[in-house]
N, C-alpha and C positions, 0 to 999 in steps of 0.2 A: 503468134508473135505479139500482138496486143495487150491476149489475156497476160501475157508475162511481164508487163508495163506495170509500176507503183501503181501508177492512177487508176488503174482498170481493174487490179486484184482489190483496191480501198473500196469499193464502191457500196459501202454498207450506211445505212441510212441514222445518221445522230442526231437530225435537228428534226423538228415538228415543227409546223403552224396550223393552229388549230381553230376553229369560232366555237366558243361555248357559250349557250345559250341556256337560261333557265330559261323554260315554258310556262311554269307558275307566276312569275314577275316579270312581266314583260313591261313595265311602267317604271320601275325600279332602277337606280342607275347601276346595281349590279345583278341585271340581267342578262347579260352579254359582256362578252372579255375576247381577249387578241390573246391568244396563249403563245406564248414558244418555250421547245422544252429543246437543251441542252444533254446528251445521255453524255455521260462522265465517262472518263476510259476504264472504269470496271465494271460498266455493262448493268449494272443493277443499279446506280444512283442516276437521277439528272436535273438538271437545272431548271427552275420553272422564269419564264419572267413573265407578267401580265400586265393588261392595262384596257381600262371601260373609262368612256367617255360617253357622258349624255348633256344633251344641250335642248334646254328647253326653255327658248327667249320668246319677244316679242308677246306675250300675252296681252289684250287690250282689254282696261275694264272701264266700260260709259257707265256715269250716273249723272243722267242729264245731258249737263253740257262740260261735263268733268272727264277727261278722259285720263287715267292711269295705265302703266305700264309695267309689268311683272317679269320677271320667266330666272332662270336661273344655266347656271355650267359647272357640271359637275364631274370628276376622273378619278380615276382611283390607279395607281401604280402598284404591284406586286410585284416579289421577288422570295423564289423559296426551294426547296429541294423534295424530291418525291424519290422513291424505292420502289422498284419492282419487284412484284413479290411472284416465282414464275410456280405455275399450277403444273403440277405434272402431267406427262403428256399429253398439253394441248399446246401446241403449238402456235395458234395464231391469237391468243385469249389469254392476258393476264392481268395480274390483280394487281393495285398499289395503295400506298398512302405517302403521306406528305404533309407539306404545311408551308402556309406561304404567306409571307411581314407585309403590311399594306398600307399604304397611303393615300387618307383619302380626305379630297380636297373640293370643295363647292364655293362659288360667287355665284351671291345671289341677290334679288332686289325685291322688296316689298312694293306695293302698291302706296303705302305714306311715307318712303322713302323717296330721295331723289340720288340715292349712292347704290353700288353694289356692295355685300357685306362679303366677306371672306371668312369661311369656316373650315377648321381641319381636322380628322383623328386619324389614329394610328389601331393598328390593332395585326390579331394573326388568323388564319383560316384554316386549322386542321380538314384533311382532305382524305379520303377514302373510295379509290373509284374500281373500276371496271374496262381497261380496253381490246378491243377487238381490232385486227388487223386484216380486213377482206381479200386483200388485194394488195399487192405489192406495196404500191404508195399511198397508199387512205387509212387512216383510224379512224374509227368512231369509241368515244369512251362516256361512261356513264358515272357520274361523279356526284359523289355529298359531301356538303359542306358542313364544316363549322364557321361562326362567327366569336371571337372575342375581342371586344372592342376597346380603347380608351379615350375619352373623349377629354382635351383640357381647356373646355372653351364651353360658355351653355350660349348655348344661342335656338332662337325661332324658326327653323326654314323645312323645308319638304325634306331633308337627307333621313337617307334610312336610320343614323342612329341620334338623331335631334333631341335634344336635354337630357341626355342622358351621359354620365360620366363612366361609367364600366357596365358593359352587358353582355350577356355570353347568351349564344342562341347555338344550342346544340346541333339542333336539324335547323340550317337556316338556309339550305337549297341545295336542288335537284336539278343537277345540272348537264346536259347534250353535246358532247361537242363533236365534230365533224375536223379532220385535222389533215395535212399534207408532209408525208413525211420525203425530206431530200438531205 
């Protein structure tokens, strides 16, 4: 009687939240990302959205009797579309790619400043990964990236792509992530 209910024959899984983690850059502000994937109603596209937050304030620097104060906050916003691409009969194991438009933003403060600076680029992230499905609701996927960046601003600060106005980093991470699908 149930199973004949809308709601209980729907019960098939389109949203993901994921943690993805590069192990190589763990100091990096895009080392870590909030994924959510969106699967489109023809089963083979879906929606990526992301976003990495690193906050790294409060630094104290004494010289003497001079004490400075540093640290910086830095996010990046993503948004993009991935394809699955399905391996023949395996079932729980397939392959994608994708690419995802990003925005990424830092305030930050020098030590002979008494302001925060504000700096931003844009750029895309071709993606080529690997997910595995163990278990009903868990993914674990194995992902590389690209980086292409643009930068319309030169400025001084710890961000990954700092004075640099265009940069493409072909293998620019190796990426983990651990996901919950409902």
């Amino acid at each position: 009687m149930l199973a004949s209910l809308p709601i209980f024959t729907m019960a098939q899984f389109k949203n993901d939240v994921s943690l993805v983690v590069s192990p190589l850059k763990f100091k990096e502000q895009s080392s870590y990302d909030i994924l959510y994937r969106r699967q489109l109603p023809n089963k083979l596209w879906s929606l990526r959205l992301g976003m990495s937050v690193l906050v790294d304030t409060d630094k104290e620097i004494r010289n003497d009797s001079i004490t400075l104060n540093t640290g910086s906050v830095a996010y990046t916003l993503s948004a993009g579309l991935q394809r699955k691409l399905i391996l023949e009969d395996i079932k729980k194991v397939y392959a994608y790619i994708g690419s995802d438009l990003y925005w990424q933003s830092e305030f930050s403060r020098n030590p002979s400043d008494t302001y925060y600076g504000y700096y931003w680029s844009i750029g895309t992230t071709p993606v080529v990964g690997v997910s595995y499905e163990p278990i009903r609701n868990i993914r674990l996927s194995l992902e590389s990236r690209s980086d292409f960046n643009l930068n319309f601003q030169h400025y001084e600060s710890e961000a990954e792509n700092r004075d640099t106005r265009v940069s493409f980093k072909p293998l620019n991470q190796l990426a983990i992530g651990i996901g919950y699908l409902f």
